[in-house]
N, C-alpha and C positions, 0 to 999 in steps of 0.2 A: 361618571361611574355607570349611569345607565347604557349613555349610549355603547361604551367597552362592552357593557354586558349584553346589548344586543349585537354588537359586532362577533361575540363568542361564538353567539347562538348559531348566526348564521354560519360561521368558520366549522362548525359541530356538522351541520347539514351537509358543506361542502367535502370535510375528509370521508364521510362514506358511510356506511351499515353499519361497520365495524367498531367505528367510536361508541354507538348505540349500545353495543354489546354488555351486558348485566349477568348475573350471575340469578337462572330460574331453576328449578324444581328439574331433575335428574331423570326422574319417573312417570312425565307426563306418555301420553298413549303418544304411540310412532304415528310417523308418517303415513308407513305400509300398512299399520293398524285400518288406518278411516281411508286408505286407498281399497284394503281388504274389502272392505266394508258397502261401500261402492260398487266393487264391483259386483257382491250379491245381490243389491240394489236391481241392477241390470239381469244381471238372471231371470228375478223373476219381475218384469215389466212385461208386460204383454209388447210383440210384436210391434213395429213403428210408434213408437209411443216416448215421449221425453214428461222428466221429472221435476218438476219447479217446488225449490225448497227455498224459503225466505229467513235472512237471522232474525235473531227476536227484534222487537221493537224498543228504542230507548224511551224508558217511560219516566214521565215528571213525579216527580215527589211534592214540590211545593214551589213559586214563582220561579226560579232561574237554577233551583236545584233539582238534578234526578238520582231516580232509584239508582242503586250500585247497581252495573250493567251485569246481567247474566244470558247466558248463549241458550238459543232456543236448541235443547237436549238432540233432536235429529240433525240439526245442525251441524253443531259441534260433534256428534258421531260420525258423522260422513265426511267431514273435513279437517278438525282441528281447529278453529278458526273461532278466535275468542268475539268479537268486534261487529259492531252494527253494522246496518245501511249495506249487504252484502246476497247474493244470489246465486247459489247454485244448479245448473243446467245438468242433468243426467241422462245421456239417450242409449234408448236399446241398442243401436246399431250405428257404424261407422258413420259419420257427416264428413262432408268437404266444405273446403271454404272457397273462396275464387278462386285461390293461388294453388286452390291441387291437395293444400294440405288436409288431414286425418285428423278427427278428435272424435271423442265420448262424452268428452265433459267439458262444461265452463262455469269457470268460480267470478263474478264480478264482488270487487272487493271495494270498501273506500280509499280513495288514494290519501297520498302521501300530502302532507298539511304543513308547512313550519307553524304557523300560529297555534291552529289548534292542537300542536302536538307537545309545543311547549305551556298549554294551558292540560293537556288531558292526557298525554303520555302517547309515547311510539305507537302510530301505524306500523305493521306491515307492509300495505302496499301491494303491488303487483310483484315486486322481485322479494319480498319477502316471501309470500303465497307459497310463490315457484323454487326456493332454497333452502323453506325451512317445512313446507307441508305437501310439497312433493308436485304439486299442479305443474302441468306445462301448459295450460292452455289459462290463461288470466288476463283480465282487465280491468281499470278504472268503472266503480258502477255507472256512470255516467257514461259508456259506452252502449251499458244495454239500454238504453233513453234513446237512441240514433239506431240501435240495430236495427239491421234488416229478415231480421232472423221470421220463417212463414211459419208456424204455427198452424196455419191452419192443411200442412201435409201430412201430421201425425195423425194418426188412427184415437191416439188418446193425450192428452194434455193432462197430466196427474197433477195435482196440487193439494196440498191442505186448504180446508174453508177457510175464511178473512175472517178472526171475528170482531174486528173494530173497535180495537184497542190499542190503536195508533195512533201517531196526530202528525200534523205536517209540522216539521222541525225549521224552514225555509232552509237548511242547508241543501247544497247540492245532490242530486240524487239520495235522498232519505229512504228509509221505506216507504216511505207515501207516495214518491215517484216510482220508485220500483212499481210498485202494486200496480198503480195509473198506468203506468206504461205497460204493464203486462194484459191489465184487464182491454186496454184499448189494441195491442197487438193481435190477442184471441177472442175479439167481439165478445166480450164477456157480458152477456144480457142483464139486464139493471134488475131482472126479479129471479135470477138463479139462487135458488134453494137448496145448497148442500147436504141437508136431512134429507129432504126428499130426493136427490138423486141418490145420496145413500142405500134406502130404500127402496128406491126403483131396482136399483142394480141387485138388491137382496132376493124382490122377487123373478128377476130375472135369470138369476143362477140358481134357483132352485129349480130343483128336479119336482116332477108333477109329485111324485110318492110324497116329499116330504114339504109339501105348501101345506098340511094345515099346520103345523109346529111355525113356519116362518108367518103363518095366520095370524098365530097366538102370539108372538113377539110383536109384529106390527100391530096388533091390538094395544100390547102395553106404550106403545109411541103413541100411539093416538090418543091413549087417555093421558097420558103426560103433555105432547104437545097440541094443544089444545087446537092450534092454526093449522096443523096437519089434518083437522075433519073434514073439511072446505075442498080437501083432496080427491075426487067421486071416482077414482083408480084407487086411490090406498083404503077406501070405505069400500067400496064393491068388494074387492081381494080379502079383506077382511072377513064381509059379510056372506060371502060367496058358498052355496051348498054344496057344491059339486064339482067333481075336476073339471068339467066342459066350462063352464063359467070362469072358473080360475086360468084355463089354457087361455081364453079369449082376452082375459086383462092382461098378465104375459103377454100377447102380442103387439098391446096397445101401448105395454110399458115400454118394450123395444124400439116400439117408434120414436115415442116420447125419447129418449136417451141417443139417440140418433140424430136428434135434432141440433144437435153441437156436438163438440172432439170434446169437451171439458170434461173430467173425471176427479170426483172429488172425494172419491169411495177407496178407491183400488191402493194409494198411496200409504193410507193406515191400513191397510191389511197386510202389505208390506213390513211395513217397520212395525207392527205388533209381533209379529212371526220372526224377523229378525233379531228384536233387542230384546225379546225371551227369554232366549239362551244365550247366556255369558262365555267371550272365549276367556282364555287361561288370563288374557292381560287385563280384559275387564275386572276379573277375578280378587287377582293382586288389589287393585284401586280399591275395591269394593269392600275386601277383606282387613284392609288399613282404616279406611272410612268408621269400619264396624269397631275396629279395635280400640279407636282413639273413643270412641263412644262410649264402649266398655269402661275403659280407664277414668270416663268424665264419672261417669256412675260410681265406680270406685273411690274416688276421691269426693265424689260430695256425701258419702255415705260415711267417711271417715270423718269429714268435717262439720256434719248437720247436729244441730242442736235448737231448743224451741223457740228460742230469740231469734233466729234467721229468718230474713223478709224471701215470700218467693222470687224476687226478683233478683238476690243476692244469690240465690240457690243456681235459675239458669243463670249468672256471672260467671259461677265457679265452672258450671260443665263447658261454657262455650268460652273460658280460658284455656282450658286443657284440650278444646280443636283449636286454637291459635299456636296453643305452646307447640305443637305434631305438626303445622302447617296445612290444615284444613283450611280453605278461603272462603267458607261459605259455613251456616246451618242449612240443613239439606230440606228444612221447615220451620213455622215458626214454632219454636221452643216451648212446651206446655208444661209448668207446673203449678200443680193444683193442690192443697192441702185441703184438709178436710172435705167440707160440702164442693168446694170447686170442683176438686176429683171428679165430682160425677158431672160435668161439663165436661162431653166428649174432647173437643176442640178449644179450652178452656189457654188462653195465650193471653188476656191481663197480665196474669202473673205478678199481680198487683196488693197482697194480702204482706201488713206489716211483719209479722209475726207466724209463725205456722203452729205454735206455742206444741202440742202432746197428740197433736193428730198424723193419723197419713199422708204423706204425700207422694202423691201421683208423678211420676217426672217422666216424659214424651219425649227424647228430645234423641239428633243426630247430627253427628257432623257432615259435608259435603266434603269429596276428598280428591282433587282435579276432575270433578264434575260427580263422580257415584257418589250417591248418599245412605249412611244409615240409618236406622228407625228401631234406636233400641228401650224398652221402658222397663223401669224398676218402680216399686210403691215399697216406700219403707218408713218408720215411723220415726216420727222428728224427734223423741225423746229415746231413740236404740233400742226400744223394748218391746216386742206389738204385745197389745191387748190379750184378752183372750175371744173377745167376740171379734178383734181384726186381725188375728192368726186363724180363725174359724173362716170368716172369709176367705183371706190369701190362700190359704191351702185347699179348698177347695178350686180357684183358679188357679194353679199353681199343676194341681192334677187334671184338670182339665186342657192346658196346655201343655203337659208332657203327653196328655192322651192325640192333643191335635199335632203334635212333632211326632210323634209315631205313626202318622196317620201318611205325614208327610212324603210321600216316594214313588218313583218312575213309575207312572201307567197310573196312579189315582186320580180320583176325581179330583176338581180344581176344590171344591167344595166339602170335601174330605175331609180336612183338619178342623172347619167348621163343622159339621155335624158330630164328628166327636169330642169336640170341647164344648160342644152346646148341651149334649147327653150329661156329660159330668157337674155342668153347671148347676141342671134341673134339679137333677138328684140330689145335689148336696143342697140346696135348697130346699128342697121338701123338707131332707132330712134335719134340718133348724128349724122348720117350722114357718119359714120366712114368707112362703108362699104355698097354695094347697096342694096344688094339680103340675106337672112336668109343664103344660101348655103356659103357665105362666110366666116362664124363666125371661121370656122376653123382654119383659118392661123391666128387668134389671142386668140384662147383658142382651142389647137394642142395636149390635153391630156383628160386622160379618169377623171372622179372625184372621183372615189371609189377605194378602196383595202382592203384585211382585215390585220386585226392589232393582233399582240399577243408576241409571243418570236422572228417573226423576224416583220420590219418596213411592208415591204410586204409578210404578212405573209398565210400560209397553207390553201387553203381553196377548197369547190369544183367548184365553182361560179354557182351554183343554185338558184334556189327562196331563198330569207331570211329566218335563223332560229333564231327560240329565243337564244337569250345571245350571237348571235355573234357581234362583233367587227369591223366595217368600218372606215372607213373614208369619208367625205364629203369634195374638195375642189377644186371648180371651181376657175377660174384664168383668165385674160386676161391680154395679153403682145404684147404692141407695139413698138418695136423695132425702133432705128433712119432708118430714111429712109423708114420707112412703106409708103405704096400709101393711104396718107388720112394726115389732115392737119397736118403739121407742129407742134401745138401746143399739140397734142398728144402722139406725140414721145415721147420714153423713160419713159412711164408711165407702171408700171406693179401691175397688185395686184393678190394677191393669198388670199383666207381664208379659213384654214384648222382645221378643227374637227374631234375629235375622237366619233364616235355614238355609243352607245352598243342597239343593236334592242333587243327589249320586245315584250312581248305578248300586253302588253299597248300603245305601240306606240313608236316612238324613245327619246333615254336618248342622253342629250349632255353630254359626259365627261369632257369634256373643255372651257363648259362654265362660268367659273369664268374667264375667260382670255375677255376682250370686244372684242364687234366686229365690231358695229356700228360707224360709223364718230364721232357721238356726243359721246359716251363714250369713246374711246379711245384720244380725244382731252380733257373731264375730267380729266381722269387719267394722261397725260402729264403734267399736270400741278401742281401736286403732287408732294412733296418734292420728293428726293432720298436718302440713306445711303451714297451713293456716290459722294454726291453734293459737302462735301468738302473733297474727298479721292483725295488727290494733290501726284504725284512722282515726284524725283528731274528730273528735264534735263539733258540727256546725250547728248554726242556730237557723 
């Protein structure tokens, strides 16, 4: 019986791609889409210049088992290409090869396995690559291991920094050989510091008029990274009184950055500026992502009751991204009742009971890579309070004040500053705290980020553009023991939207999820599918 079965397996191999053939998702992003995409890539490269883009790394979970694999987000934007151990080559300008031929691009992909493919499921491959994601130019990764490819002809070698969270897999050509093989192709120096050529290049593109503004930033790097003082360029520029002083370090930084092709700066200024703005088909994914979100929230609002353990609560939202065909939570899932709530990033989700408190719910589905980030706080017994309706409504108006704030040419900081206004006030106005200056230490975060293939995702934080993607969701968290009454404690609310800004003004993506006191105390009172979904008792 065995061996027939491996005689199958092989006879599978030999009839061709086509036996492989599966029944996948209808509406993943096109070919033309990450070809699109690409090619903006090249636009804006600077002159002679090639782009090295690495998949993500397969990371271990525990002795011989790893994490579910997920595709590093630029990645997967510029190609399609689900799958580790993988390398894409991007250059500004036409290359030849010995034989005469033209290319732009090259995708090294892992090849084609019987073993490991009957333990870990279909490669691609190189004729996959070329049939189904549009590449004509493709190779086994282990070709780039032998290339002869010079590197050191390009004006710039872009790359993201390493941050060494790899491991060598000993399989062939891993990431770990990749990287090896790259860092040894472009003399890649054993003490290059990607912050600091960051920053080098920062002061280098500045214009003399605006170095002390870029002063004051690399100030706040230096007191954050602490290794960067040891720098007597980024200390001088800092320190420096006068533009003659600062024209002189400019000069010195130029050298310095001269000193190799590497670029480790230029590449996220790209794809910040790029994955920004959503085209129409990102749109679609993104707007499904949000939807199926919505509906988790829906449905555990109909089903929540005070016997329910947090953990039973995210079950129920991240069934309903299973049951729509979401393949991922786009993060990890936060519900917090009561005191947890005020635990920003609060993912135990470990509290038996949630019993007559608030609960906090964080949560989003991933939807062929876009993820949502939708939150509701609603009360596990259907009814808020009147000190946790005093709350909610207060953030409640504070972020309709930051989604109106939301639109084309605003500050990126905009919908923050006016849901922080609303906070204060209604704060005072309870008594909870004296002064507007102290709203802080009870809404301790910023209210926007943008949203797209990662939860916080790519952007440049400039004025608003059309079709990009925020978020809106101010929050207040009173922790036990807060200085203000007693009957406050342990109250937390957060309410989180997805906005897509228009030349028209802002779109809520997620508003089919309620958000006001009286609808969500509606909807609580709504049957659920799960009203008699009973399991036996275990002991």
């Amino acid at each position: 019986m065995v061996m027939r079965n491996l005689t199958m397996i092989s006879l599978f191999f030999l009839l061709g791609p086509w036996f492989w053939a599966q029944e996948v998702p209808n509406d993943l992003l096109s070919a033309d889409f990450h070809k699109g995409r690409r090619q903006e890539v090249r636009k804006a490269m600077p002159p002679n210049s090639v782009a090295v883009f690495f998949a993500a790394a397969v990371r271990n979970r525990a002795n011989d088992v790893d994490y579910v694999y997920h595709q590093d987000p630029d990645f997967y934007y510029l190609t399609g290409y689900r799958e580790p151990n993988a390398l894409l080559l991007l250059f500004s300008e036409m290359q030849k090869d010995k034989d005469g031929g033209q290319y732009n691009e090259v995708l090294y992909v892992q090849k084609r396995d019987e073993r490991a493919e009957q333990w870990n499921g279909k490669r691609l491959g190189m004729e996959g690559v070329k049939g189904q994601l549009g590449f004509e130019r493709a190779f086994n990764a282990e070709e780039f291991l032998n290339s002869d490819i010079d590197f050191s002809k390009f004006g710039n070698v872009m790359f993201f920094d390493f941050k060494n969270d790899f491991r060598d897999t000993k399989g062939p050509a891993d990431k770990f050989d990749l990287i090896r093989a790259f860092k040894e192709k472009t003399n890649y120096p054993t003490d290059y510091d990607a912050t600091k050529q960051q920053l080098y290049s920062m002061i280098k593109a500045t214009e003399l008029e605006n170095s002390a503004n870029v002063a004051q930033t690399l100030g706040r790097y230096l007191n954050y990274y602490q290794e960067l003082r040891s720098d007597t360029l980024l200390v001088d520029f800092v320190e420096a009184k006068d533009d003659r002083s600062r024209t002189e370090i400019r000069e010195k930084v130029a050298l310095q950055l001269q000193s190799n092709n590497l670029n480790s700066a230029k590449l996220e200024e790209i794809m910040n500026t790029l994955r920004e703005i959503k085209t129409q088909e990102e749109l679609v994914l993104l707007k499904k992502a949000v939807e199926i979100s919505a509906v988790g929230q829906i449905e555990v609002m109909k089903a929540m009751h005070p016997n329910m353990s947090e953990m039973e609560i995210q079950g129920v939202h991240e069934f309903v991204y299973k049951k729509y065909g979401a393949e991922y939570e786009g993060y990890p899932s936060i519900v917090g009742s009561g005191n947890n709530g005020c635990i920003l990033h609060y993912i135990e989700n470990n509290r038996p009971k949630v019993g007559n408190d608030l609960v906090l719910m964080d949560l989003g589905a991933e939807y062929h890579g876009y993820t949502a980030d939708v939150t509701r706080t609603i009360p596990a017994n259907g009814k808020f309070s009147k000190e946790q309706k005093q709350i909610y409504d207060i953030v409640y108006r504070a972020q309709e004040a930051g989604i109106k704030a939301s639109v084309v040419g605003a500050s990126f900081q905009a919908p923050g500053e006016a849901a922080s206004e609303v906070v204060a006030q209604g704060l005072v106005q309870l008594g909870i705290i004296g002064s507007p200056g102290e709203a802080r230490k009870y809404f301790p975060h910023g209210t926007s980020h943008y949203l797209g293939l990662d939860v916080h995702d790519k952007g440049t934080y400039q004025p608003f553009k059309e079709n990009t993607v925020i978020t809106v969701e101010p929050g207040i968290y009173i922790p036990e023991g807060s200085d203000c009454d007693k009957k406050w404690w342990g109250i937390a609310v957060r309410i989180e939207d997805d906005i897509l800004i228009t030349k028209n003004g802002p779109v809520n993506l997620s508003e089919m999820a309620p958000r006001t006191t009286e609808a969500i105390e509606a909807v609580m009172k709504e049957s659920s599918p799960l009203d008699h979904f009973k399991l036996p008792s275990l002991d």
